[in-house]
NUKERO-592487 format. One record per atom (N, C-alpha, C): residue number from 1; chain; atom name; x, y, z. Coordinates in nm, 2 decimals. Example, Ala and Ser with C-alpha at 12.3 -4.5 7.8 and 13.67 -1.06 7.14 Angstrom:
2
{1,'A','N',{1.32,-0.57,0.78}}
{1,'A','CA',{1.23,-0.45,0.78}}
{1,'A','C',{1.32,-0.33,0.78}}
{2,'A','N',{1.28,-0.22,0.71}}
{2,'A','CA',{1.37,-0.11,0.71}}
{2,'A','C',{1.29,0.00,0.79}}
***
This chain:
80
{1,'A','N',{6.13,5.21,-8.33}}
{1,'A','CA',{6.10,5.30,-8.22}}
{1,'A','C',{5.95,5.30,-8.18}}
{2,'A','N',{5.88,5.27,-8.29}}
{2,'A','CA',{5.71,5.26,-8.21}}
{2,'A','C',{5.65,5.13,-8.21}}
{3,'A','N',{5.76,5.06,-8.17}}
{3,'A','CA',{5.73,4.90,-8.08}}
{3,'A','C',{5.77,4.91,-7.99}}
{4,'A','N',{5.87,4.99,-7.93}}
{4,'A','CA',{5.93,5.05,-7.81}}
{4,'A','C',{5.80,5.14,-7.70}}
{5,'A','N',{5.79,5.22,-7.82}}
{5,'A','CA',{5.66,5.26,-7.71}}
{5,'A','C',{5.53,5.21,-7.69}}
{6,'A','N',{5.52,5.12,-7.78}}
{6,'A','CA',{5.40,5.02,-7.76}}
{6,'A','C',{5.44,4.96,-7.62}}
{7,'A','N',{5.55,4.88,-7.62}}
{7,'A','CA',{5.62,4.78,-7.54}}
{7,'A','C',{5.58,4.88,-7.40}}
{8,'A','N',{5.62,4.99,-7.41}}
{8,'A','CA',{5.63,5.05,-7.30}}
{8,'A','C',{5.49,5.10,-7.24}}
{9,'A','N',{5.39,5.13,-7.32}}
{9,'A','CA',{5.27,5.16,-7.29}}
{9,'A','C',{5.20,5.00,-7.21}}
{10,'A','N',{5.25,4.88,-7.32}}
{10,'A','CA',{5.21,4.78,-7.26}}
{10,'A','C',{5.24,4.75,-7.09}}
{11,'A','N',{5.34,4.81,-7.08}}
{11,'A','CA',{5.39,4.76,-6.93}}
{11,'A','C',{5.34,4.86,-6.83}}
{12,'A','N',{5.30,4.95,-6.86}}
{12,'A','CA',{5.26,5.09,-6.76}}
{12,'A','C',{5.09,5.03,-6.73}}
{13,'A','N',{5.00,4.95,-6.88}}
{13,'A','CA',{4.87,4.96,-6.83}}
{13,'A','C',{4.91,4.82,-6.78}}
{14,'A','N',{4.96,4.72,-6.76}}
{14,'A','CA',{4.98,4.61,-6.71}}
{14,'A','C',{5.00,4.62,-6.58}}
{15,'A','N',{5.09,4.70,-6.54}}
{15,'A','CA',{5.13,4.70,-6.42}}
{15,'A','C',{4.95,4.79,-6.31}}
{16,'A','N',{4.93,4.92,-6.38}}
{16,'A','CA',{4.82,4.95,-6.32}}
{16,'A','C',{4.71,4.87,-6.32}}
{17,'A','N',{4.65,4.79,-6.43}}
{17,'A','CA',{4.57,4.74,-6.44}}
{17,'A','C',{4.60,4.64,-6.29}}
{18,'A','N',{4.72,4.55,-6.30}}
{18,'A','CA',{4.75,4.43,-6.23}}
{18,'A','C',{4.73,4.52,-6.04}}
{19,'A','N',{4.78,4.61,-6.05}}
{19,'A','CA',{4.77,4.71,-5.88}}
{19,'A','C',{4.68,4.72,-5.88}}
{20,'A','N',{4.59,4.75,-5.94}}
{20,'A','CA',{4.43,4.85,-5.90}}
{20,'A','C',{4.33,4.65,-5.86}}
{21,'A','N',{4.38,4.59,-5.94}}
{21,'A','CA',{4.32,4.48,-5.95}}
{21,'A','C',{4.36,4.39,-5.77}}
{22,'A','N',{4.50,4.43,-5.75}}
{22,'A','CA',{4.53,4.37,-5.67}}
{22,'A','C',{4.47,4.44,-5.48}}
{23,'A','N',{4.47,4.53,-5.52}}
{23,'A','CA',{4.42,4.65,-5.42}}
{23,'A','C',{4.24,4.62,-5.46}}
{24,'A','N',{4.17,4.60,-5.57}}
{24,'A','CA',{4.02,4.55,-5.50}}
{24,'A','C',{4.03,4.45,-5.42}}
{25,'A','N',{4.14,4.31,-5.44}}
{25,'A','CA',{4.13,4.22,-5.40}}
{25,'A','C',{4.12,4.26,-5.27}}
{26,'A','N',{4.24,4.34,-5.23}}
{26,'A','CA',{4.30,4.36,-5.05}}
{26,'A','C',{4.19,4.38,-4.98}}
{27,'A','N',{4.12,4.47,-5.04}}
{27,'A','CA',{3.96,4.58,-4.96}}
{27,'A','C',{3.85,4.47,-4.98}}
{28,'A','N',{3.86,4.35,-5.05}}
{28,'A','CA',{3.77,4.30,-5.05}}
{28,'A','C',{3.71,4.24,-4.87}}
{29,'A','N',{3.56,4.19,-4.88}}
{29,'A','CA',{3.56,4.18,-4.77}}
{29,'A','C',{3.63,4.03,-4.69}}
{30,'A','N',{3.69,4.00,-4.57}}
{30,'A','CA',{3.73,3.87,-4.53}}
{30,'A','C',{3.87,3.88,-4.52}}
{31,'A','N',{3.92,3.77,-4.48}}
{31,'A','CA',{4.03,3.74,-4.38}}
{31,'A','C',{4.08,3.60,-4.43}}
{32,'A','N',{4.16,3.59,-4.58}}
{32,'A','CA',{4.21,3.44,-4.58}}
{32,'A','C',{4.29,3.39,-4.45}}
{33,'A','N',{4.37,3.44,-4.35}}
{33,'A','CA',{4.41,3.37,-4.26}}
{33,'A','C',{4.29,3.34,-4.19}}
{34,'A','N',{4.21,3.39,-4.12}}
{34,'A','CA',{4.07,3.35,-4.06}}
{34,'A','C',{4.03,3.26,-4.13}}
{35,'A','N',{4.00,3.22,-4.23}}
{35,'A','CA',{3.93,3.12,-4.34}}
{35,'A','C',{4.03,3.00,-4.28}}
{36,'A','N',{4.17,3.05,-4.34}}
{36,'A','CA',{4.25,2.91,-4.32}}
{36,'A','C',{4.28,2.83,-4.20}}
{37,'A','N',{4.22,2.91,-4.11}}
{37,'A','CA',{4.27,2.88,-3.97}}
{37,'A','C',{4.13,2.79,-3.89}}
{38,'A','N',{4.03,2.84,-3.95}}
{38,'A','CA',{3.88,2.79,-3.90}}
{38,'A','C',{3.83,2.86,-3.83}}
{39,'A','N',{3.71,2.84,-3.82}}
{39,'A','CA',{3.64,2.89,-3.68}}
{39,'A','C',{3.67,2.91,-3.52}}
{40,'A','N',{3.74,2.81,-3.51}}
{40,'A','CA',{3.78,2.83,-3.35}}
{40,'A','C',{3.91,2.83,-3.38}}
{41,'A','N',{3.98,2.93,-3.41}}
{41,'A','CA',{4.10,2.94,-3.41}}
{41,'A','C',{4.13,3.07,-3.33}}
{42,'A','N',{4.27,3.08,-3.27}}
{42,'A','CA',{4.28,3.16,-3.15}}
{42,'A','C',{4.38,3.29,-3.25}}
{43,'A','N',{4.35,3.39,-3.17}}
{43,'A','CA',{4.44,3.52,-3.24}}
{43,'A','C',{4.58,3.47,-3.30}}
{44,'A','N',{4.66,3.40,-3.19}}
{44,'A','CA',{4.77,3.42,-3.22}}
{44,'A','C',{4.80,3.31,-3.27}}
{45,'A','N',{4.72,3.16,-3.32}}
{45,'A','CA',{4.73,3.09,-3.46}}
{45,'A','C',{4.69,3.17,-3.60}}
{46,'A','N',{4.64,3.31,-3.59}}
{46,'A','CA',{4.56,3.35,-3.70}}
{46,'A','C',{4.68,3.45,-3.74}}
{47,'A','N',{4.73,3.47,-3.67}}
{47,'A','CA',{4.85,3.62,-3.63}}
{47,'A','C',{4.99,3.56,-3.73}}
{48,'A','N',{4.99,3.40,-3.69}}
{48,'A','CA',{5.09,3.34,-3.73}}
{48,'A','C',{5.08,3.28,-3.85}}
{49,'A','N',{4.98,3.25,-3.92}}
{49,'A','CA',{4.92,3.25,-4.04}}
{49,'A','C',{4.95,3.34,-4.15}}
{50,'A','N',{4.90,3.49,-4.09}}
{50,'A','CA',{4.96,3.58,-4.15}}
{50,'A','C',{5.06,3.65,-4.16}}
{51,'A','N',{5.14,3.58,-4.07}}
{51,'A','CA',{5.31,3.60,-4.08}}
{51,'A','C',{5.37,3.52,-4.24}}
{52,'A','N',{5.31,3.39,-4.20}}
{52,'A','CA',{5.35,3.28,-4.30}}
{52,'A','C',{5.32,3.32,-4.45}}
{53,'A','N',{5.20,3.39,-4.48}}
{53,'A','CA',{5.16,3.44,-4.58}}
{53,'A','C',{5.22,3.52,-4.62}}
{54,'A','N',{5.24,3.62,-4.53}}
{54,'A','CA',{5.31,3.78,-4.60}}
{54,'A','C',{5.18,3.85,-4.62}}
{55,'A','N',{5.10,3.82,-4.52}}
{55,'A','CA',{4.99,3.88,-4.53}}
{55,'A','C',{5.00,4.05,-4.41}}
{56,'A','N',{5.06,4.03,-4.35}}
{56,'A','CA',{5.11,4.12,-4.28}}
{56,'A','C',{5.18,4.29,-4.31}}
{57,'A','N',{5.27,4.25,-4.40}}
{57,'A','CA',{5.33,4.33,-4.52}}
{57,'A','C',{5.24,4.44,-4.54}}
{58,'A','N',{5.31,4.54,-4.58}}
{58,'A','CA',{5.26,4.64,-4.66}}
{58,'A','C',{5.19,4.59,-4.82}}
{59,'A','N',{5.11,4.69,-4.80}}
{59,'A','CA',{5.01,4.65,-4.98}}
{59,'A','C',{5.08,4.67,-5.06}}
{60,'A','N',{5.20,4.75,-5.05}}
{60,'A','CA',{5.30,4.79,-5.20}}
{60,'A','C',{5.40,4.70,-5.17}}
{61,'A','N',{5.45,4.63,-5.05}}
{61,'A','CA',{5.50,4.52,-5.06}}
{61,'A','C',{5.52,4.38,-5.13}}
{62,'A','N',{5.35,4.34,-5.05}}
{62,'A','CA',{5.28,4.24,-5.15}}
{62,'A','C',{5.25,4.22,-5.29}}
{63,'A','N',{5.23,4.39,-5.28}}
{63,'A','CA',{5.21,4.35,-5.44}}
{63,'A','C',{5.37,4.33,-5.53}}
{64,'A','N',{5.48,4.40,-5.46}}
{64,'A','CA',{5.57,4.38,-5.60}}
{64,'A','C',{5.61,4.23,-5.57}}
{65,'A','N',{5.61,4.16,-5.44}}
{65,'A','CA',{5.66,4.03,-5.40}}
{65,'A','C',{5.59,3.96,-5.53}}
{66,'A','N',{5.46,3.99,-5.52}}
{66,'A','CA',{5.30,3.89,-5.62}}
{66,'A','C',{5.43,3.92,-5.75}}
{67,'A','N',{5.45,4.08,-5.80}}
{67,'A','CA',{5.48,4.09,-5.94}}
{67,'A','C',{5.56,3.98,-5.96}}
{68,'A','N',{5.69,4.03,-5.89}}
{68,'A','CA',{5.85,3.92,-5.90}}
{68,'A','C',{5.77,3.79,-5.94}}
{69,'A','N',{5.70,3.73,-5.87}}
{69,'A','CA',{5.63,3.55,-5.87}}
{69,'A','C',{5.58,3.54,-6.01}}
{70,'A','N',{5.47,3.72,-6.04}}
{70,'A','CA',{5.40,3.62,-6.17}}
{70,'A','C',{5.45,3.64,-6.30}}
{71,'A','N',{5.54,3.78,-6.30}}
{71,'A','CA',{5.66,3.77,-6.43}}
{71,'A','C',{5.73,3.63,-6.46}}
{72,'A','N',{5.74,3.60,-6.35}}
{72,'A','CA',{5.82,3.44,-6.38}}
{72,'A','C',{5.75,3.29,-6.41}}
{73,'A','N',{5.57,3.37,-6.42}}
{73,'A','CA',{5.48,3.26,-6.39}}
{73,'A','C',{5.46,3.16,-6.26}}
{74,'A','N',{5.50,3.22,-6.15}}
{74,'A','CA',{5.51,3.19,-6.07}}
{74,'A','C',{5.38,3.22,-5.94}}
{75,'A','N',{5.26,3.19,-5.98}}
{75,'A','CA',{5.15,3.20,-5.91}}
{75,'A','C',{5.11,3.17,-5.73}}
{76,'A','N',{5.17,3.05,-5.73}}
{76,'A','CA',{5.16,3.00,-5.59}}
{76,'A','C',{5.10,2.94,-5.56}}
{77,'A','N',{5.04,2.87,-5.42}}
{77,'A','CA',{4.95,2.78,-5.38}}
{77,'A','C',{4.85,2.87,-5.40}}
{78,'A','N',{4.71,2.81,-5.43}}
{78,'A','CA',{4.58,2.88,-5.38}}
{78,'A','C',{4.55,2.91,-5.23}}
{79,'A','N',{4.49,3.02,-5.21}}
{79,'A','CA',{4.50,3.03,-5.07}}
{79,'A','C',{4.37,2.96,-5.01}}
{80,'A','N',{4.24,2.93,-5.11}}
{80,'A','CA',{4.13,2.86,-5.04}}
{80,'A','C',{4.12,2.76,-5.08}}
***
């Protein structure tokens, strides 16, 4: 029974730790589709960028899409 609640405490500060972490990232300052797209890139190449990303999405979206990927170890391409 108190591996169970370890187990369970593990997953509550995991999960917060992994949101709060994922939410500095969001507020950080900058624009990976702007980055990816270049300097003279036009709105609606940047617009469609961020379609492709899922950068669009809500922030409680993204992040459980991110969870699903990295429970499975599933990281992704780098974005830079």
């Amino acid at each position: 029974m108190l591996y169970v609640r370890r187990l369970a405490r593990l997953v509550v500060v995991f999960i917060v730790v992994t949101f709060f972490t994922f939410l500095l990232l969001d507020l950080a300052p900058g624009d990976i589709a702007q980055t990816k797209a270049g300097l003279n890139a036009t709105p609606e190449v940047i617009a469609q960028i961020r379609a492709e990303l899922g950068l669009d999405d809500p922030l409680l979206v993204r992040y459980l899409r991110w969870l699903g990927h990295a429970v499975r170890f599933d990281f992704g391409e780098s974005l830079v």
